[in-house]
ROSE-4610 file (N, C-alpha, C; in Angstrom, 1 decimal, always signed):
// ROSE-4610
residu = [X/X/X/X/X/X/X/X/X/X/X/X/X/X/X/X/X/X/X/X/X/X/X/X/X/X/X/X/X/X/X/X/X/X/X/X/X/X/X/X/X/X/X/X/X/X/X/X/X/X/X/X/X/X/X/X/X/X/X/X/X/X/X/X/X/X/X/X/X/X/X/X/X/X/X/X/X/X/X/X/X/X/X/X/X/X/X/X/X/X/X/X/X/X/X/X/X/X/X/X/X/X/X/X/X/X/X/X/X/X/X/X/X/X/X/X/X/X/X/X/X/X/X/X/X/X/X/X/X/X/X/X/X/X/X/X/X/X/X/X/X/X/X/X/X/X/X/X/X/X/X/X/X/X/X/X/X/X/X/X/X/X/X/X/X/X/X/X/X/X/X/X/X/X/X/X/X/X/X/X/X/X/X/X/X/X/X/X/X/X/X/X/X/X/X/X/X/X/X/X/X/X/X/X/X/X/X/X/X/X/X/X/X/X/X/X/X/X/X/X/X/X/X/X/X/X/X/X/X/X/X/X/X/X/X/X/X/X/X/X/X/X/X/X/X/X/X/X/X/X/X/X/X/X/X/X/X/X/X/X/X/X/X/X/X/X/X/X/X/X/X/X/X/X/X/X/X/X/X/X/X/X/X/X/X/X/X/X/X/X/X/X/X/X/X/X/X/X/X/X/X/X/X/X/X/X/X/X/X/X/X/X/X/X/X/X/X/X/X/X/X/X/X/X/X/X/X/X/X/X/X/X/X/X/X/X/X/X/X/X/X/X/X/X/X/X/X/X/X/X/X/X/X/X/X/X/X/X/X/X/X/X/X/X/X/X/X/X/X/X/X/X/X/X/X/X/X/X/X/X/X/X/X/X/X/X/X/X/X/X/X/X/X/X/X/X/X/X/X/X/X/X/X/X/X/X/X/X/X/X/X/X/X/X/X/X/X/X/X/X/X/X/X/X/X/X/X/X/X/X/X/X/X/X/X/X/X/X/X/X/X/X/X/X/X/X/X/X/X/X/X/X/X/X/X/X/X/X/X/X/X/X/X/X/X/X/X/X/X/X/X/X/X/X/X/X/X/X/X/X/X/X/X/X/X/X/X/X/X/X/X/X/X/X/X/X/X/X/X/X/X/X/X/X/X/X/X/X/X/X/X/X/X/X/X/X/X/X/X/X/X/X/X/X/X/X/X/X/X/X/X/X/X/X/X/X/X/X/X/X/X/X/X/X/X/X]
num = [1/1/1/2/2/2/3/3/3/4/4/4/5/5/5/6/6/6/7/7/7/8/8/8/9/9/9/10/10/10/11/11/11/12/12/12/13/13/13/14/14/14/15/15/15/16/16/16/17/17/17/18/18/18/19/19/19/20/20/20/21/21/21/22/22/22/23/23/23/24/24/24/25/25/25/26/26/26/27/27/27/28/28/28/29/29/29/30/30/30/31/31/31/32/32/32/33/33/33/34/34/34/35/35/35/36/36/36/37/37/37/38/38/38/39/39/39/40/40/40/41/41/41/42/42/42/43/43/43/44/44/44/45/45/45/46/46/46/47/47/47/48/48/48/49/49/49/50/50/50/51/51/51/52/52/52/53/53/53/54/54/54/55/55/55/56/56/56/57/57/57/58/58/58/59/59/59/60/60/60/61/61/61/62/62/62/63/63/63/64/64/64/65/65/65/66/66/66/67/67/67/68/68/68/69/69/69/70/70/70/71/71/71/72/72/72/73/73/73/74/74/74/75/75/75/76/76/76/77/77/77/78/78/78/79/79/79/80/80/80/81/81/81/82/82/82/83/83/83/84/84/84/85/85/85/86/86/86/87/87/87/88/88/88/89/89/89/90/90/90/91/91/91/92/92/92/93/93/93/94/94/94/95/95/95/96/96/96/97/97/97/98/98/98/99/99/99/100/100/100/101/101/101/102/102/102/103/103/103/104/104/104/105/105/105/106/106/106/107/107/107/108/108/108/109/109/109/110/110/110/111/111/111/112/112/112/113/113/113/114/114/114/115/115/115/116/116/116/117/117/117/118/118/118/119/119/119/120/120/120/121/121/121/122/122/122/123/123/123/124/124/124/125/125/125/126/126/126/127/127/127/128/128/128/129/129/129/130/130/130/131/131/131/132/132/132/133/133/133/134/134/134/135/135/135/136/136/136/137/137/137/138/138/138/139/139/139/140/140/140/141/141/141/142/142/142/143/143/143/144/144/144/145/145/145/146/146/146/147/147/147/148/148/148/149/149/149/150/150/150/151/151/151/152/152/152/153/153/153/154/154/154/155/155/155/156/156/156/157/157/157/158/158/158/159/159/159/160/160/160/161/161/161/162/162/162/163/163/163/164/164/164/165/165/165/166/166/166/167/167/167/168/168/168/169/169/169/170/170/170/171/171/171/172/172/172/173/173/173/174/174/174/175/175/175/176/176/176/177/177/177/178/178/178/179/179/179/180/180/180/181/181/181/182/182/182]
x = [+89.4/+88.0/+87.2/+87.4/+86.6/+86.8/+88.1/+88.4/+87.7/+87.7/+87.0/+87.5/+89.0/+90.1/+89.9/+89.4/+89.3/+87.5/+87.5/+86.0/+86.3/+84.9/+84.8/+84.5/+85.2/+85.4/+83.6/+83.2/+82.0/+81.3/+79.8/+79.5/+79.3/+79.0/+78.4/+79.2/+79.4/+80.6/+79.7/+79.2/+78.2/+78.8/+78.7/+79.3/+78.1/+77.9/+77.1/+75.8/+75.3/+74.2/+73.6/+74.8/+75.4/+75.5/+75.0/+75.6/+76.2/+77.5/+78.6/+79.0/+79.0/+78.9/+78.2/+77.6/+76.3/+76.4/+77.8/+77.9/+78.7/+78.9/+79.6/+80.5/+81.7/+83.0/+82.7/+81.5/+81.8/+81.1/+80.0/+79.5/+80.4/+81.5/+82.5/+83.0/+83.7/+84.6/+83.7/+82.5/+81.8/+81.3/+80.9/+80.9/+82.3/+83.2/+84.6/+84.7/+84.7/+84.5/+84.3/+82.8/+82.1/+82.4/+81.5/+81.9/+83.1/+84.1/+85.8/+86.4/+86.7/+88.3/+89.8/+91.1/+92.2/+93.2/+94.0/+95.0/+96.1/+97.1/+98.4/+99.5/+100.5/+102.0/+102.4/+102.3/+103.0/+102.4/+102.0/+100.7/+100.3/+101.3/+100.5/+100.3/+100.7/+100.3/+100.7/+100.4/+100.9/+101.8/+102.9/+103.8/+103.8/+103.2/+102.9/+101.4/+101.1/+99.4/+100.2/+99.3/+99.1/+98.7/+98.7/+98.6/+97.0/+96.4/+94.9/+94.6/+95.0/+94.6/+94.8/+95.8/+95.4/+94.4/+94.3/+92.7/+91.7/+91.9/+90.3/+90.3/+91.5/+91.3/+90.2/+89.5/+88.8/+87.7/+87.2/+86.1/+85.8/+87.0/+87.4/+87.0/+87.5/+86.9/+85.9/+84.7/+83.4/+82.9/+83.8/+83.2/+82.7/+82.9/+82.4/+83.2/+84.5/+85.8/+85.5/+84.6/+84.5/+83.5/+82.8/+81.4/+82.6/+83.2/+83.9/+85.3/+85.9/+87.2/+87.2/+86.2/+85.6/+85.9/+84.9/+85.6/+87.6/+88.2/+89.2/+89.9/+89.9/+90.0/+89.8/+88.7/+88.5/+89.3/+89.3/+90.2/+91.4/+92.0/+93.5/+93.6/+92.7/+92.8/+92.6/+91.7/+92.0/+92.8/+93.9/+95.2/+96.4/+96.1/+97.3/+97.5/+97.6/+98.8/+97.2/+96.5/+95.8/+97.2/+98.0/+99.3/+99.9/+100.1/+100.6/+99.8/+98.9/+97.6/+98.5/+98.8/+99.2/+100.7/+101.2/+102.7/+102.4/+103.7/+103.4/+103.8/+103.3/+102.8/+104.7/+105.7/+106.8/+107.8/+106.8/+108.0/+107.4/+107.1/+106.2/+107.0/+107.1/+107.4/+107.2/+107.5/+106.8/+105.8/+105.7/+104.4/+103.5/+103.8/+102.7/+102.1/+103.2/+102.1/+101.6/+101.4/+100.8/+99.4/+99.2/+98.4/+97.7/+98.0/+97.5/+96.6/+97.1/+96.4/+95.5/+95.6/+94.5/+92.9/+93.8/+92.5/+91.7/+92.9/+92.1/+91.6/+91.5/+90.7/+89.5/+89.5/+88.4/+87.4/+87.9/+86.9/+85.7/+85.9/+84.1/+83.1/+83.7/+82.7/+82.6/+83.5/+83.2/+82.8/+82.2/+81.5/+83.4/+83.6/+84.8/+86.4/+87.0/+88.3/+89.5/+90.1/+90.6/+92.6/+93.0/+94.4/+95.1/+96.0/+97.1/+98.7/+98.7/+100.5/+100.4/+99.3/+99.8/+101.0/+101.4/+102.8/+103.7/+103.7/+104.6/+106.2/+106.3/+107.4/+107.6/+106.9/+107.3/+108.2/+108.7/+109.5/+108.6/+108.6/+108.1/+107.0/+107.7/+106.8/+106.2/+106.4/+105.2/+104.0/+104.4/+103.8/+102.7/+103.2/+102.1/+101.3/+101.6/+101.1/+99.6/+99.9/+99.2/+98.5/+98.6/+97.2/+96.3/+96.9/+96.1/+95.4/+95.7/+94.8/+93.7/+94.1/+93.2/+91.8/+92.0/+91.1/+90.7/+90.9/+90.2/+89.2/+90.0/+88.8/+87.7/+87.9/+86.6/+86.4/+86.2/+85.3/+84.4/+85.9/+84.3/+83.9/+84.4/+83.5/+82.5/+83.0/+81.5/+82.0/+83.4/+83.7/+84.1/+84.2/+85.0/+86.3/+87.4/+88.9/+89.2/+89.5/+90.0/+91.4/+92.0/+93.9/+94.8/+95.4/+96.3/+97.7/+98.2/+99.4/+100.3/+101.7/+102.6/+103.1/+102.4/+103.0/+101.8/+101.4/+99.8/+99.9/+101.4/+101.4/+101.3/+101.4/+101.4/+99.5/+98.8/+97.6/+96.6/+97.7/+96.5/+95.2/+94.7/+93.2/+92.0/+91.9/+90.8/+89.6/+88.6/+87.3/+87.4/+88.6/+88.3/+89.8/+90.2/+91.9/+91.2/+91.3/+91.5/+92.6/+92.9/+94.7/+94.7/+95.0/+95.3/+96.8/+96.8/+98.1/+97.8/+98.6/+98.3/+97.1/+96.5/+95.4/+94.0/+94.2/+93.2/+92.8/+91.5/+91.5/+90.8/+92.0/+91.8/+91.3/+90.5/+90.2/+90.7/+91.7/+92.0/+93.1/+92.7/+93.8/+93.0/+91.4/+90.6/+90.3/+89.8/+89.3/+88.5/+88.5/+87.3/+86.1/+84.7/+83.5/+83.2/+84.1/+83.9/+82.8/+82.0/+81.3/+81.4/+81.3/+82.1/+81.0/+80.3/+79.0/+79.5/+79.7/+80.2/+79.4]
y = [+105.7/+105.9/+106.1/+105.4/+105.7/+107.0/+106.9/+108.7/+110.1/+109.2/+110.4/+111.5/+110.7/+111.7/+111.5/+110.4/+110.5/+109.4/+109.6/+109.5/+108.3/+107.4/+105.8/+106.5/+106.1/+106.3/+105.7/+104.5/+103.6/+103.3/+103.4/+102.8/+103.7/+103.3/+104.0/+103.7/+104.7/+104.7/+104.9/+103.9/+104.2/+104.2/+105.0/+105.6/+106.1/+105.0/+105.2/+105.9/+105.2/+105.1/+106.5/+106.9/+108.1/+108.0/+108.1/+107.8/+109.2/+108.8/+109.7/+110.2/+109.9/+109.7/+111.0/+111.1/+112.2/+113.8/+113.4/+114.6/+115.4/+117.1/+118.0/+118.2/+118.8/+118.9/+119.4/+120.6/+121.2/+120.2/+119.4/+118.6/+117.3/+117.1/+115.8/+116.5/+117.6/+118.1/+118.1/+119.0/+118.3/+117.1/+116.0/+114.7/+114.3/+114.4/+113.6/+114.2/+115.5/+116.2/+115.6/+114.9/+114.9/+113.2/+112.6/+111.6/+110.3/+110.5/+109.8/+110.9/+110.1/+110.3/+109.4/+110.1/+109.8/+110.2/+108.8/+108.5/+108.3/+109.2/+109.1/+108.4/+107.8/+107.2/+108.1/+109.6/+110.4/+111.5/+111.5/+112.6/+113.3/+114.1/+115.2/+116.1/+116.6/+117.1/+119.2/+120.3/+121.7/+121.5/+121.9/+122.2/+123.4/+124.5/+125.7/+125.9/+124.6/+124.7/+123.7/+123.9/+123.1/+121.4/+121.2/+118.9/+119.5/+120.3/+120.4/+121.2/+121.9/+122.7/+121.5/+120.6/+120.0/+119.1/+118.9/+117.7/+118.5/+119.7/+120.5/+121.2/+120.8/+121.3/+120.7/+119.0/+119.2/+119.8/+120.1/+121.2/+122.2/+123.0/+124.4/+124.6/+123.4/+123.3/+123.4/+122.8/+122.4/+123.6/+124.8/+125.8/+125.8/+125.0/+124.4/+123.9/+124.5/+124.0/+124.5/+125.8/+126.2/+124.9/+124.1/+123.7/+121.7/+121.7/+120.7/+119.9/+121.7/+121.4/+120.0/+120.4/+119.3/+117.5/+117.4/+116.1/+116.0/+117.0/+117.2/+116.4/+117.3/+116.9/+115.2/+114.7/+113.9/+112.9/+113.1/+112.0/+111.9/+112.9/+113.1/+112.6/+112.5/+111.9/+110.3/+110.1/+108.5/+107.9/+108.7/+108.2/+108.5/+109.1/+109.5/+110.0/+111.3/+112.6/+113.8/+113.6/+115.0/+115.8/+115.2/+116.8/+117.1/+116.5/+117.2/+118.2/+118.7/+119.4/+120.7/+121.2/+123.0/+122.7/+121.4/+121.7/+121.8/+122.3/+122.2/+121.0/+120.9/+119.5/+119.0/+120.0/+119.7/+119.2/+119.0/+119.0/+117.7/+116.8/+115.5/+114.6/+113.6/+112.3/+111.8/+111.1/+110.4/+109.2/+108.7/+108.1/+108.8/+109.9/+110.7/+111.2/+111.8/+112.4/+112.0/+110.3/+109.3/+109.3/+109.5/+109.3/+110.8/+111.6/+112.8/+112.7/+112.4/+111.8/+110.9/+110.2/+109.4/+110.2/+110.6/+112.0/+112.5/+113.3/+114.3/+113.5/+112.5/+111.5/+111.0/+111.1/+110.4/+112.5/+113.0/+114.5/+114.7/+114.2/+114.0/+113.5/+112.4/+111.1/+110.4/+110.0/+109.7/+108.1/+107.7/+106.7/+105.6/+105.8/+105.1/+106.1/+105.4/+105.7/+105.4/+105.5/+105.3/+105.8/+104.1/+104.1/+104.2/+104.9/+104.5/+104.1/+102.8/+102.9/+103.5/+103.5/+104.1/+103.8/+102.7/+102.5/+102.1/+102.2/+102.5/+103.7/+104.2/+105.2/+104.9/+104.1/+103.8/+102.6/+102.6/+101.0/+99.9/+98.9/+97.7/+97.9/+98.6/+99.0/+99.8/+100.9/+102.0/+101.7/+100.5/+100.5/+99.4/+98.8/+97.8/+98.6/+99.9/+100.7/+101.3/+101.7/+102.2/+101.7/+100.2/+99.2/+99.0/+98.7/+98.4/+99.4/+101.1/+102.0/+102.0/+101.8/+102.1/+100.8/+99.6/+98.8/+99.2/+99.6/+100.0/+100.7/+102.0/+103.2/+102.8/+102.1/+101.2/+100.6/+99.7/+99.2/+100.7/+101.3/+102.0/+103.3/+103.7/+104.5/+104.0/+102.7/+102.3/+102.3/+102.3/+102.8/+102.0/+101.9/+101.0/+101.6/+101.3/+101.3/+100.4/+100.9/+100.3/+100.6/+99.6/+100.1/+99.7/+100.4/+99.4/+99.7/+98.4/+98.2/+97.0/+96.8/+96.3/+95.4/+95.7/+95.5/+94.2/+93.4/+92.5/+92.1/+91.8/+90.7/+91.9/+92.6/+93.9/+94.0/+93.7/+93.8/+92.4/+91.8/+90.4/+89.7/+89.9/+89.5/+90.7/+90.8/+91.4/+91.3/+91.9/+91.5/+90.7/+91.7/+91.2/+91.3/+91.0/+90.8/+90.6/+91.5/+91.7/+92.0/+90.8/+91.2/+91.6/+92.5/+92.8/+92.5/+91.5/+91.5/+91.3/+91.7/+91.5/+92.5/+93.2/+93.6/+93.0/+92.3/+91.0/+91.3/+91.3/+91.6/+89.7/+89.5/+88.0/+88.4/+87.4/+87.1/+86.0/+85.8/+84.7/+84.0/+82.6/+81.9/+82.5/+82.9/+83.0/+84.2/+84.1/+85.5/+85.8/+87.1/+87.7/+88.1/+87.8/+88.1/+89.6/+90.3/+91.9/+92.3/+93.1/+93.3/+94.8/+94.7/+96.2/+96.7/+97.4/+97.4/+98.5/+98.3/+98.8/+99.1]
z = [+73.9/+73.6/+74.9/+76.0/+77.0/+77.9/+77.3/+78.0/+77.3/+76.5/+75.2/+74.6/+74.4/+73.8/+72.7/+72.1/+70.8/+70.5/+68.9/+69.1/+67.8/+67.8/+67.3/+66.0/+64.7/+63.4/+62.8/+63.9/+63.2/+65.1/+65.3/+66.0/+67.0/+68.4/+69.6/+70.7/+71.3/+72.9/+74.1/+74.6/+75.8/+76.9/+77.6/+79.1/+80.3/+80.9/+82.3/+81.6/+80.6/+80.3/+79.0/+78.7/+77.8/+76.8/+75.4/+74.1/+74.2/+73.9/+74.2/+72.4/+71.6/+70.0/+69.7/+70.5/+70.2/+70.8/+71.7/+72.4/+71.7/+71.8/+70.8/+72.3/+71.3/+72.4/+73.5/+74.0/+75.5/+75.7/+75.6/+76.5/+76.7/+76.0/+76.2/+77.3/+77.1/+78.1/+79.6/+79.8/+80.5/+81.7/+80.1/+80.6/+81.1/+80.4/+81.2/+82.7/+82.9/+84.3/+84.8/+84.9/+86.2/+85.7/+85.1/+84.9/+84.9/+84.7/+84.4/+85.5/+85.9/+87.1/+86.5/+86.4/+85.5/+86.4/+86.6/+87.1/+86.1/+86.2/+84.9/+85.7/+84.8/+85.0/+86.3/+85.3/+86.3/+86.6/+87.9/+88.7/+87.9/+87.0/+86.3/+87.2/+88.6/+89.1/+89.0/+89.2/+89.0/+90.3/+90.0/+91.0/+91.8/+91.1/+91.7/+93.2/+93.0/+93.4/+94.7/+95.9/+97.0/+96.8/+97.5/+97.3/+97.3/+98.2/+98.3/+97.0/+96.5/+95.2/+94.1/+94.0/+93.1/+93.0/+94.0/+93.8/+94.0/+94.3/+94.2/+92.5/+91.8/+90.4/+89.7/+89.7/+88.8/+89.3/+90.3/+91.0/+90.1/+90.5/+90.0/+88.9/+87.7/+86.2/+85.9/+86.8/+86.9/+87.8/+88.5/+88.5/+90.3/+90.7/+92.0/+93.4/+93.2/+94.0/+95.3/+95.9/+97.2/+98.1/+97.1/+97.8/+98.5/+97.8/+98.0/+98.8/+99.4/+100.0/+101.2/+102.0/+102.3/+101.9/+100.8/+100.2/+100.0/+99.5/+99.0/+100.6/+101.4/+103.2/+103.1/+103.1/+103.2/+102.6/+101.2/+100.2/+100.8/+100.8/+101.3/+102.7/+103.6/+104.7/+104.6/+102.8/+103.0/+102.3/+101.8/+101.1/+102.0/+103.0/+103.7/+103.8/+103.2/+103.1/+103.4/+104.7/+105.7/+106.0/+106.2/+106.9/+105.7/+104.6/+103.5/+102.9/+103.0/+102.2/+102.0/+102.2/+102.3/+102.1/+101.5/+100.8/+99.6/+98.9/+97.2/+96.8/+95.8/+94.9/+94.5/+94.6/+94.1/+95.2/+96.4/+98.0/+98.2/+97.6/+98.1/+97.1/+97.6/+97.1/+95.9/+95.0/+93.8/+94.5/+95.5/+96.1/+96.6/+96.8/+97.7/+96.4/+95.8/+94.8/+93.6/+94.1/+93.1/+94.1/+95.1/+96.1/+96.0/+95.9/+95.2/+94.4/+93.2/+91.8/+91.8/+92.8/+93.2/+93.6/+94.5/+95.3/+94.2/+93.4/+92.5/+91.5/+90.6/+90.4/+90.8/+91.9/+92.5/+93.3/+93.4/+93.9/+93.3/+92.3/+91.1/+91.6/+92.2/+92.5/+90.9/+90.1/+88.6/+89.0/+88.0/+87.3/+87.4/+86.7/+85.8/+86.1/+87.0/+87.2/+85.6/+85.3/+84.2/+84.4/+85.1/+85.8/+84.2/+84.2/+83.1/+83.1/+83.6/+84.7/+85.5/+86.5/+87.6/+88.9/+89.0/+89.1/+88.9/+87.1/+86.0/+86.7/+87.3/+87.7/+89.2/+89.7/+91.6/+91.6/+93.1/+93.3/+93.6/+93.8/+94.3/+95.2/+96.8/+98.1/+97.8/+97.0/+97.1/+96.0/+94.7/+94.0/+94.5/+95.2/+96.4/+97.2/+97.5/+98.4/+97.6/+96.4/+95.2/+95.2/+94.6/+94.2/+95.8/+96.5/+97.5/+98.1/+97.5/+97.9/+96.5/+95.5/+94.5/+94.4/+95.0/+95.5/+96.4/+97.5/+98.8/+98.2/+97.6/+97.7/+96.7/+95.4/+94.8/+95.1/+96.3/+97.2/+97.9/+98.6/+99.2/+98.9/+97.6/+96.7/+95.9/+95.8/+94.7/+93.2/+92.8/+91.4/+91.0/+89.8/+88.5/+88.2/+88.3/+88.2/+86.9/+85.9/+84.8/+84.4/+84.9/+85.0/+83.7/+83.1/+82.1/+82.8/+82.2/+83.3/+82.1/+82.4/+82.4/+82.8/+84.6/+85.7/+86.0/+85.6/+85.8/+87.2/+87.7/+88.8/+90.5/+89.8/+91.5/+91.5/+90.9/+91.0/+92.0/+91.5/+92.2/+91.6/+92.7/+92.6/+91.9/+91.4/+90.7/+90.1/+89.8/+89.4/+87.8/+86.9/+85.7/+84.5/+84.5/+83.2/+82.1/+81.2/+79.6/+79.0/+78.4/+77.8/+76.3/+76.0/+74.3/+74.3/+73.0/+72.2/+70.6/+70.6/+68.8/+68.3/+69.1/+68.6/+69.1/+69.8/+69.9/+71.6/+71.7/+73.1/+74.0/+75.2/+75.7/+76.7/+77.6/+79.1/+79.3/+80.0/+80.5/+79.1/+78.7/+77.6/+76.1/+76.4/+75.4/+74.5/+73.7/+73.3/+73.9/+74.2/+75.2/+74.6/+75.5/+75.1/+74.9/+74.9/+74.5/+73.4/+73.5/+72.9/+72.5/+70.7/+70.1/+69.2/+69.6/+68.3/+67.4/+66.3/+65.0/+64.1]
């Protein structure tokens, strides 16, 4: 729902101050743009396109990829891979090009990062390498990173653990104070 793949059968989906319920599909498409940055299992990334073309793709969608190479530069200088920019997306690593996805996730400036296993497919060391970049840069982007994971204990310390089982969403041993207006 927060991705806005799919839409609330009852009730209101509010996003960075957005009744989103209300929006018709090009403006979802849109809002997700600029708004949500999306980190997958697996990069997702075009193999045909450069490490810099891919994270200047959501740009491009939004029509605006020349005004931005710049940031693109930037991100990729603060995940690591500045000298990879001008390889293709298929000559890179499964870490790097988790670090990629990161970038192009984050090129928006979105509201709400939205991790899905993002190191669901890495080893141990690179998957430590992952989290401790995806904290960094929401600190110093200013974002909200909403991760689902498998993996709880590669995360650490964090602002906030909401666990569903059963259906049931917990904080902590308890039911959680989630609030679902229906």
């Amino acid at each position: 729902m927060i991705g806005l793949l799919d839409h609330p059968t009852s009730g209101k989906l509010i996003i960075d101050g957005t009744n989103t319920t209300t929006l018709d599909d090009d403006h979802i498409s849109s809002f997700r743009n600029k708004k949500l940055g999306f980190i997958f299992q697996f990069s997702n990334l075009l193999t045909d396109l450069s490490v810099l073309e891919n994270v200047l793709l959501p740009r491009q969608i939004a029509g605006t990829d020349h005004f931005y190479e710049k940031d693109a530069i930037e991100l990729l200088k603060s995940v690591g891979l500045e000298s990879q920019m001008h390889k293709r997306a298929n000559k890179i690593s499964g870490g790097q090009a988790q670090r990629v996805a990161i970038a192009r996730g984050l090129i928006n400036k979105p509201s709400i990062v939205l991790a899905d296993e993002p190191t669901g497919n890495l080893d141990s060391k690179t998957s430590e390498i992952i989290v401790q970049l995806m904290k960094s840069m929401a600190k110093k982007l200013n974002q909200t990173f909403i991760v689902v994971t498998h993996d709880r204990e590669h995360f650490g310390d964090v602002d906030r653990v909401i666990t569903i089982k059963d259906g049931k969403a917990f904080e902590g041993d308890q039911p959680s104070k989630i609030e679902v207006i229906a």
